[in-house]
DOBALO-310573 format. One record per residue: residue in three letters; x, y, z of N, C-alpha, C, O, CB in turn. Coordinates in steps of 0.05 Angstrom, whole numbers, plus 5000, padded with zeros to 4 digits. Glycine has a CB too. Example, Ala and Ser with C-alpha at 12.3 -4.5 7.8 and 13.67 -1.06 7.14 Angstrom:
<rs>
ALA526448865156524649105156526449345156528549345169522649115181SER525749555142527349795143525850015157526850235161528249885114
</rs>
This chain:
<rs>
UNK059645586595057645476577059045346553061045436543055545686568UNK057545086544058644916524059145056501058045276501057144686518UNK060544996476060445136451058145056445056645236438062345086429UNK057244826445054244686429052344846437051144976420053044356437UNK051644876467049845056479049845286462048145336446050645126508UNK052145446467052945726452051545816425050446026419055945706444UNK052245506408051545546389048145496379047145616360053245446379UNK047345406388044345306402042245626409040145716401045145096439UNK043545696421041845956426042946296400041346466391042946036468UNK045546286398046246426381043746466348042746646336049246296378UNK043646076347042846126315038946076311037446036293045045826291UNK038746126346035346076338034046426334035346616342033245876371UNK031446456321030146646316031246876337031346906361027346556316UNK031747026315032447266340031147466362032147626378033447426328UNK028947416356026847576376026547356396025647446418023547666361UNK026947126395026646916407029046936439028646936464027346676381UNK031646946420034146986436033647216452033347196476036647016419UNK033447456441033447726462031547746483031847906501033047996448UNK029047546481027647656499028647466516028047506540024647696496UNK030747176509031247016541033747286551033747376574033046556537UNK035447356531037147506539035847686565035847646590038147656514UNK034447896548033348096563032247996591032148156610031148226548UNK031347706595029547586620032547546638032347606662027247216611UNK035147466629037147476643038547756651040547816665038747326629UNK037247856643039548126637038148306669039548426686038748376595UNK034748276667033048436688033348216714032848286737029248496676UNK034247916709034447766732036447946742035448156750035047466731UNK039047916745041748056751042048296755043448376774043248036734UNK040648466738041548856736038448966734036148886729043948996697UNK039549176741037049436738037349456711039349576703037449776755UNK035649346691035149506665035349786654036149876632033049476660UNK034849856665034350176654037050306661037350516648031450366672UNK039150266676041150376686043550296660043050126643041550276718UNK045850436661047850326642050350516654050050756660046850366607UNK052450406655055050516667056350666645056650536624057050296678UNK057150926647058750996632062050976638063050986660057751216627UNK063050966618066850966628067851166609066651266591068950626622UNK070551206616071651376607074751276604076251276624071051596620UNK075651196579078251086572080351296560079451396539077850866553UNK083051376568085151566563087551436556088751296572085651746584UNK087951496534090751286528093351526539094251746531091251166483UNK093651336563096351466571099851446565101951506577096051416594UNK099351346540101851206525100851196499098951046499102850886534UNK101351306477100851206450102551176436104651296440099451316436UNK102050986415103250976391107350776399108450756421103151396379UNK108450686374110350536384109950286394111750216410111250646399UNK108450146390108149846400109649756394110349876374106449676395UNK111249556400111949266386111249126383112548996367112949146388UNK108448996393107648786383105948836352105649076346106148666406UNK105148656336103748716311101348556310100848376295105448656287UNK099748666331095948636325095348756303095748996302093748786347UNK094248636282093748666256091548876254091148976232093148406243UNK089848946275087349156282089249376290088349576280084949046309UNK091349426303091349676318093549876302095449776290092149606350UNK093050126304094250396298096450386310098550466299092750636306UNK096450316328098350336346101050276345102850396357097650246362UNK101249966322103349826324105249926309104450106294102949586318UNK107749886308110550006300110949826281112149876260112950026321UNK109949566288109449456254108549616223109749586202106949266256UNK106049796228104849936205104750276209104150446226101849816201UNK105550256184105450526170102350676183100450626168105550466131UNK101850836204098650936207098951206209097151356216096950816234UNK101051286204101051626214100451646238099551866243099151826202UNK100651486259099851536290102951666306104651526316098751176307UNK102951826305104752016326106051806345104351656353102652256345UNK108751746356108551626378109251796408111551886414110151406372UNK106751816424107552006451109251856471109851626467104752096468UNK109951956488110651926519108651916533106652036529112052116532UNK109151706557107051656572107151966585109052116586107351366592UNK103852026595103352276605103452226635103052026648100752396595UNK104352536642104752666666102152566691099752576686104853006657UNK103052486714101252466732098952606732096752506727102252506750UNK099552896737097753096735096353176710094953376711098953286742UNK096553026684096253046654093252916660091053016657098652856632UNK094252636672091952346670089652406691087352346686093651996680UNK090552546719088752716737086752866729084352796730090052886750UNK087453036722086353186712084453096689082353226685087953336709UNK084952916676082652746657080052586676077652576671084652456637UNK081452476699080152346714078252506724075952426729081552226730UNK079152756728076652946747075353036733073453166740077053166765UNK076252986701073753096686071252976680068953076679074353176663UNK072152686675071052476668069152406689066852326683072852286663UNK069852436715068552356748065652646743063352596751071952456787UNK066552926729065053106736062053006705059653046710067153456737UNK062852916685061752826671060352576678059352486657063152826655UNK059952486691058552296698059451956695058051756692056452366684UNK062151976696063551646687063951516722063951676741067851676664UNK064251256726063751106749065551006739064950776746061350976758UNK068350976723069950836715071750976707071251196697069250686701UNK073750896709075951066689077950906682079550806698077351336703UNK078050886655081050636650082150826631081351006617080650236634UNK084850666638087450756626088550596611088250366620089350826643UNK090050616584090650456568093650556554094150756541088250426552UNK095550316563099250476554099350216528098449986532103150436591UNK100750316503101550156488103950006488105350026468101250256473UNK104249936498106049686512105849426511103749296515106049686534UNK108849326506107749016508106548876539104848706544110548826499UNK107948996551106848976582108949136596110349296584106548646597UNK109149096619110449276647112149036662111448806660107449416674UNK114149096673116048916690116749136716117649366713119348806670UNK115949006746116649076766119749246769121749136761116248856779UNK119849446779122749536785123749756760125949856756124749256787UNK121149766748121949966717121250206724119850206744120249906687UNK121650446715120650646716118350726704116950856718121950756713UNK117750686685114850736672112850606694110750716700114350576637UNK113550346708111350186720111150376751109050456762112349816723UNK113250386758113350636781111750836782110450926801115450776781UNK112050936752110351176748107251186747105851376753111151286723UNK106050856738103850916737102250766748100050686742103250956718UNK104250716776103050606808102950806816100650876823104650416829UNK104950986820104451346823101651466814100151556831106651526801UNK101151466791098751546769096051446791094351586801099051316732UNK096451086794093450926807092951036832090751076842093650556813UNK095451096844093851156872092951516868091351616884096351086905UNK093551576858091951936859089351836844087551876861093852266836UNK088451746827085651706814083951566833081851656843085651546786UNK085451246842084151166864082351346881080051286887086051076878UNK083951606889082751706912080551896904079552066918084751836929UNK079751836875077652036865074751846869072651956862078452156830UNK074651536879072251456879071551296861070151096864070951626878UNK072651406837072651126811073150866810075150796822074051146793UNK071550706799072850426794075650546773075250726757070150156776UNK077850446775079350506764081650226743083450106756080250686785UNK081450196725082550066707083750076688082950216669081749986704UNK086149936687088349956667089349676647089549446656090750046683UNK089649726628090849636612094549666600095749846587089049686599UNK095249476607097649536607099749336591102149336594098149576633UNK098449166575099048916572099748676580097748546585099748936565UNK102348506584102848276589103248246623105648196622105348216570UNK102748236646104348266673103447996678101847836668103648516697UNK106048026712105247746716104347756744102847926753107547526711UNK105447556757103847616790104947856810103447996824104447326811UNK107247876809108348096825107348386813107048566829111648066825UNK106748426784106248686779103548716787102648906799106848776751UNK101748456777098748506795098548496818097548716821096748336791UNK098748406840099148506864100148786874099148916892100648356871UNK102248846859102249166864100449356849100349576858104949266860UNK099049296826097049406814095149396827093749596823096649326793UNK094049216847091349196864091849366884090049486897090548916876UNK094549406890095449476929094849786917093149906930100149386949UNK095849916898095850186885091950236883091150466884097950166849UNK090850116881088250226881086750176848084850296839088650566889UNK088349936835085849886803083749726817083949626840087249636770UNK081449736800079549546813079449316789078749086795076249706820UNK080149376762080449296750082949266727084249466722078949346750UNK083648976710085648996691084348906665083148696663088148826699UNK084549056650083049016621085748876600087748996592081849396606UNK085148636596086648456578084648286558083848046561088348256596UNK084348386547081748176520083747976501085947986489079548476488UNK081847796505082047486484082447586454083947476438078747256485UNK081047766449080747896428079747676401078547776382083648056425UNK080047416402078847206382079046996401079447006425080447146352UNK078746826387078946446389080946436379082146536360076946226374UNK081346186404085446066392085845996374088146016365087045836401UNK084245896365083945836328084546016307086145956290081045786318UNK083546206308083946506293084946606304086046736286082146676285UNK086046706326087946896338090846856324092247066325088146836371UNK091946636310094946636299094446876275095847076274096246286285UNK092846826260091547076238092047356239092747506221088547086239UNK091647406262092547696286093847806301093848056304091847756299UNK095447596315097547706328100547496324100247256325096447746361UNK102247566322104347346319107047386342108947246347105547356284UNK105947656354107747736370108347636398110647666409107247936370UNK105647496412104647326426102747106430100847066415104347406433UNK103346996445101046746437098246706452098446826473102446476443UNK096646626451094146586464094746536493093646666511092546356452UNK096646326496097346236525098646456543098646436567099345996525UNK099946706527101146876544098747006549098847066574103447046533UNK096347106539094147256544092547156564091347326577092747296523UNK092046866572091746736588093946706607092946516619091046566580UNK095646746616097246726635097246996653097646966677099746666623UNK096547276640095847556641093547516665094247546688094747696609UNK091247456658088747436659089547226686089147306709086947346629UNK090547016681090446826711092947006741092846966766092246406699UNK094547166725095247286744093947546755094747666775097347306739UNK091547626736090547856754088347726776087647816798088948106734UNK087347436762086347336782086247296808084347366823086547226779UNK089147146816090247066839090547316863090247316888092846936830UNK091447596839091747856857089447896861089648086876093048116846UNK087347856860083647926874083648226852082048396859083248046926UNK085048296831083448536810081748356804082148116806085048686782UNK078748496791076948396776078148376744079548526732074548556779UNK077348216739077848146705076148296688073648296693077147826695UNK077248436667075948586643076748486620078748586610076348856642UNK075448286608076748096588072948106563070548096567078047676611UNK074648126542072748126520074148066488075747886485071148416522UNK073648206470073748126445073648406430073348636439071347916439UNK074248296392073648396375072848306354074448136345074848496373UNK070348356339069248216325068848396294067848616291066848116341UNK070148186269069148436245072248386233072848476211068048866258UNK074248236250075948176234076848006223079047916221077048226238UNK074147926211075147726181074047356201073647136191080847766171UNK073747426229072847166239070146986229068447066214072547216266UNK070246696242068046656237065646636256066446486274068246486225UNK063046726261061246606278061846366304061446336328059646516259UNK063046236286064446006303067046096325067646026348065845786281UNK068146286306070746466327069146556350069846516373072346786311UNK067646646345066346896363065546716382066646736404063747106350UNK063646526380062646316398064546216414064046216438061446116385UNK066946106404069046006420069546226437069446166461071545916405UNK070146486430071846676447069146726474069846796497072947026425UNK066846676468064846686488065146396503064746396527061746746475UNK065846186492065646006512068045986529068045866551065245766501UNK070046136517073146136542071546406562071246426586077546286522UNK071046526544070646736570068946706594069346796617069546976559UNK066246526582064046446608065646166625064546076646060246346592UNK067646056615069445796636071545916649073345796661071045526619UNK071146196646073846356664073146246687070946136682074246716667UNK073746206713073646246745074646326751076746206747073546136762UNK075146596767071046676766071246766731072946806714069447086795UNK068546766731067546956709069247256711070147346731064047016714UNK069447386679070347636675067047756689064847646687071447706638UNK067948026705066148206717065648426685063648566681067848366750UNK067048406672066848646650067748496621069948426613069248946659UNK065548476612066548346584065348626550063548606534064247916583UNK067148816554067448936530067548836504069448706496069149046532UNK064848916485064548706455065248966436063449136438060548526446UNK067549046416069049196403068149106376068148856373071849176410UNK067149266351066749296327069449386318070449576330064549456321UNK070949226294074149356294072349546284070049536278077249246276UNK074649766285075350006270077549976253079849926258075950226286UNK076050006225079049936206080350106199079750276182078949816181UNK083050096214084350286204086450326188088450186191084650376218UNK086350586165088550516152090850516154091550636175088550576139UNK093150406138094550236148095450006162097849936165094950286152UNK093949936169093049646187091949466164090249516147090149686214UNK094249146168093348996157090048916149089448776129094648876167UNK087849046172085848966165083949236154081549246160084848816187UNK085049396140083949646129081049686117079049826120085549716109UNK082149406097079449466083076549256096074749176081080049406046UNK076849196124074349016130071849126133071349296149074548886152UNK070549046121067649236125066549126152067048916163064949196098UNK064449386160062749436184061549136196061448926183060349656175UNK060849166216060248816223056548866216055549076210061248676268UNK055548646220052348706211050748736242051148606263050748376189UNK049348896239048048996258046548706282046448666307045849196241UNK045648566260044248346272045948146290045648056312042848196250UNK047948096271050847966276051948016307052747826320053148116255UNK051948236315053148386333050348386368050848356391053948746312UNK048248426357045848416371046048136383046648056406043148476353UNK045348016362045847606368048447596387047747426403047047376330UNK050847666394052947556397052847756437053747646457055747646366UNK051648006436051048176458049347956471050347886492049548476453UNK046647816462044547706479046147426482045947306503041147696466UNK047347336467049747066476051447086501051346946520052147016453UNK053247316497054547356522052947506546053747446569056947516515UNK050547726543049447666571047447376578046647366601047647926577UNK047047236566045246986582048246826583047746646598041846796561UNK050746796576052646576583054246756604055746606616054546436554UNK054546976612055847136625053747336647054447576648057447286603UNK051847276661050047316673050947626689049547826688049447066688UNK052847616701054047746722056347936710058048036725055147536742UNK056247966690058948106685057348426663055748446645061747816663UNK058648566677058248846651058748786617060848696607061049116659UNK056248866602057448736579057649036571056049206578055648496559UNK060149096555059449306546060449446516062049356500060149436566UNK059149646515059349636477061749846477061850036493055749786453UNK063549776457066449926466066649996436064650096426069449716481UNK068649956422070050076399067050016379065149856380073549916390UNK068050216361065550176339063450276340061850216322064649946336UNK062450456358059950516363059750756341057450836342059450596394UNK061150876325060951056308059350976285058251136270063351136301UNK059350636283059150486253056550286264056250056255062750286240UNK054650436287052750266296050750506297051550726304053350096323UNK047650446286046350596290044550666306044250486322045850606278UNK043050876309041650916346039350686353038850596375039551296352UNK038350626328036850366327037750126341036550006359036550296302UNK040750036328042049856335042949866359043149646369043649836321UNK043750096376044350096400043450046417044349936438044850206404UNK039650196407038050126430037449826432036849716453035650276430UNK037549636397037149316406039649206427039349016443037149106376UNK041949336424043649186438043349296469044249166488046649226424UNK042449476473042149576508039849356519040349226540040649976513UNK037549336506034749126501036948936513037448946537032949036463UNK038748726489039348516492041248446514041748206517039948476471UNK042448626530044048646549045548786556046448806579044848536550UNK045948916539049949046544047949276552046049366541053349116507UNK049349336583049049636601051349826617051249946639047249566623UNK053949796594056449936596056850126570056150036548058849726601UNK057850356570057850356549061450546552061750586576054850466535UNK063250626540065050926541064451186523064351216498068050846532UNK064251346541064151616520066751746521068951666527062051856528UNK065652016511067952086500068852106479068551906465069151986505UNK070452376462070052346428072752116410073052076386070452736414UNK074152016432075551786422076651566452076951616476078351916402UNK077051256431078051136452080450906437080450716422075451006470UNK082351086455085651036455085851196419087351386416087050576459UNK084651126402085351266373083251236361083051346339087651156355UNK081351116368079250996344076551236356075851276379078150536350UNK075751316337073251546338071151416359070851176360071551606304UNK069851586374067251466390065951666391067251866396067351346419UNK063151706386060551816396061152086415063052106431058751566413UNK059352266410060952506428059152486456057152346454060852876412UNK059552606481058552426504055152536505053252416515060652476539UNK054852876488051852956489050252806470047752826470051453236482UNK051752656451049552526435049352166450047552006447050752546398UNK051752166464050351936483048051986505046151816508052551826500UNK048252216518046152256537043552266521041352196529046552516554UNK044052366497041152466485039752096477037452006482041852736447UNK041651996468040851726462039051546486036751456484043551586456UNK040851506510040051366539037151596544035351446551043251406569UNK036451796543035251996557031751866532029451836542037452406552UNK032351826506030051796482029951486491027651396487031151876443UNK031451326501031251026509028850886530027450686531034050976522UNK029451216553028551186588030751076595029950896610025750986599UNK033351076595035750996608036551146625035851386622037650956593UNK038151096646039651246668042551226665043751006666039051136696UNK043551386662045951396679047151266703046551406723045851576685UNK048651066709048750926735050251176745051251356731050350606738UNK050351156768051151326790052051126815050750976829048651526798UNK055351226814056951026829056550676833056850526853056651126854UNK055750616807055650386811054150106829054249866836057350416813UNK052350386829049050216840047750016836045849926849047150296836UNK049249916807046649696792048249456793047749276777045349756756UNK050049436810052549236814050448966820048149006828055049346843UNK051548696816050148536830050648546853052348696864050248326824UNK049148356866049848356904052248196903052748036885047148176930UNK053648256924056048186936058348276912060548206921056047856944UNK058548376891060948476881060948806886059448976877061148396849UNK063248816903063949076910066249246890068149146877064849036938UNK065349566892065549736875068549906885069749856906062549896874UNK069450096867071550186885069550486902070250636920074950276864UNK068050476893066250736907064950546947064850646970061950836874UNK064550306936064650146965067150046983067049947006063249916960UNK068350076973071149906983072150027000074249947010073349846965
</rs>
C-alpha cells in the first residue's frame, strides 16, 4: 500500500478508521481468538551492535549481566512450559550480530530447533543478520519462523543504529524468504520518530512479497542507560491508529502487540485487540524489557470474550502452521 493511501486512512476520524480496520480484521480471522507466544532470550547481553533502544548493547552502560547462550535442555524445558501454558508459538531471541554457518553457537542452536520443533510449536528465532545458507538450514531444523524487524523508516533508522544499515536488514529478511521460513518483520515506535516514520515502515512492510505473516508493533521501553532513556510513553491513540493501519494494509499477517504492554492500559488494549492486533506474548519479561504477568493476561482476554487460540486455528486458509506441517 501507497504512503499517500497510508496516510489517508491513518489521519481520518478515528472511530471511522477502526471500524474499516475491525471490518478487515473479521474478513481474514476469527475475532474473538488471539495467539499467545512466548519469547526466551537464549543469549543475553554483550551485543555489538549499538541500537540506541536496547539493554543489550555493549555500547551502554545498562547493568545488564552478559550470559552464555543456554543449554539445550535449559531452552526445552522453557518450551514445555510455555506449550503447557497455553502459547502456540515459541521464539527465541540470541543477542548477536547474526550467526555464520560452520560456527559453533549456530550448531548449537540448530541442535536447540529441532528438539522444540518436535513439541508442536510454531517455533521462531531471532538471531540477527544470516544469509541464505544459514536460512535454509534454519528451515530444514524445524523454525517456522525468523523474526528480523525494520524497526523504523530508512529515513530515521541512521538515528538508531549505525552499526548496520537498512539494506543489511533487508537482505536478512530476503534471505529468509527464498528459504520458504515465514517472515516476522515489524517495528518500534516511541523513539523520537515521526508519524511519517511509522507510515513509511508500514508501507515497506505491506510491499514485502510475500507479505510479513507476523508483523509485531513494540512501544520502546526506555531503558536506562540507553541513549533513548528519557523518551516518554507513546500515546495511546497514536499507537491504536497505527494497529488499525497495519491490519487493513497487512490483511493476512498476525499483528501483534509486543514490547510495552506494561505502559498500555487494559482500556487501550482492548481498543487495540478491536482494531486488529490478535497476537499478543506473555510472560513476566521479553528478552529484558518487563511484560504483563500471563494471569493478568488471561484475566484481560477472559473480561474482553476473547479466546485463547489453540494450535493455531484462526490461521488464514492456505497458510500452514507448524502444528499442520
Amino acid at each position: 500500500m501507497k504512503f499517500r493511501q497510508l496516510e489517508t486512512l491513518y489521519h481520518q476520524p478515528l472511530f471511522e478508521l477502526i471500524s474499516k480496520s475491525r471490518a478487515v480484521h473479521l474478513e481474514h480471522w476469527r475475532g474473538e481468538e488471539v495467539q499467545r507466544c512466548s519469547l526466551l532470550s537464549i543469549k543475553t547481553g554483550g551485543c555489538s551492535e549499538d541500537c540506541a533502544y536496547c539493554a543489550q548493547s555493549s555500547h551502554y552502560s545498562t547493568g545488564l549481566e552478559r550470559e552464555e547462550l543456554l543449554s539445550t535442555e535449559q531452552i526445552l524445558s522453557a518450551a514445555e512450559r510455555a506449550r503447557s501454558q497455553g502459547a502456540t508459538r515459541f521464539c527465541m531471541g540470541a543477542a548477536w550480530r547474526g550467526v555464520r554457518d560452520g560456527t559453533e553457537k549456530f550448531e548449537r542452536v540448530l541442535e536447540t530447533v529441532r528438539e522444540v520443533s518436535r513439541l508442536g510449536m510454531e517455533v521462531c528465532v531471532t538471531l540477527g543478520q544470516i544469509g541464505a545458507v544459514e536460512a535454509r538450514k534454519l528451515k530444514a531444523a524445524g523454525v517456522t519462523a525468523y523474526n528480523h524487524n525494520l524497526d523504523t523508516s530508512p529515513e530515521f533508522y541512521p538515528e538508531i543504529v549505525s552499526t548496520h544499515t537498512f539494506d543489511d536488514r533487508l537482505n536478512t529478511i530476503a534471505a529468509v524468504q527464498q528459504s520458504g521460513m515465514s517472515v516476522c518483520c515489524g517495528g518500534i515506535i516511541g523513539m523520537g520518530e515521526s508519524i511519517k516514520d511509522r507510515l513509511r515502515l508500514m508501507e515497506l512492510l505491506s510491499e514485502l512479497d510475500p507479505q510479513p505473516d507476523s508483523v509485531p508493533i513494540n512501544c520502546l521501553m526506555a531503558m536506562p542507560g540507553t541513549p533513548l532513556e528519557d523518551q516518554p510513553p507513546v500515546d495511546i491513540f497514536e499507537l491504536v491508529r497505527l494497529i488499525a493501519v497495519a491490519r487493513i494494509s497487512l490483511p493476512r499477517a498476525r499483528v501483534r502487540l509486543a514490547a510495552g504492554r506494561t505502559r498500555v492500559s487494559r482500556e487501550g488494549q482492548a481498543l487495540c485487540f478491536f482494531a486488529g492486533a490478535n497476537s499478543i506474548f506473555f510472560g513476566d519479561k521479553l528478552l529484558t524489557a518487563k511484560n504483563p504477568a500471563a494471569d493478568v493476561d488471561l484475566a484481560l482476554l477472559h473480561e474482553l470474550g476473547l479466546n485463547v487460540e489453540q494450535h493455531g486455528n484462526d490461521r488464514p486458509a492456505g497458510v500452514v502452521t507448524a502444528a499442520s506441517a
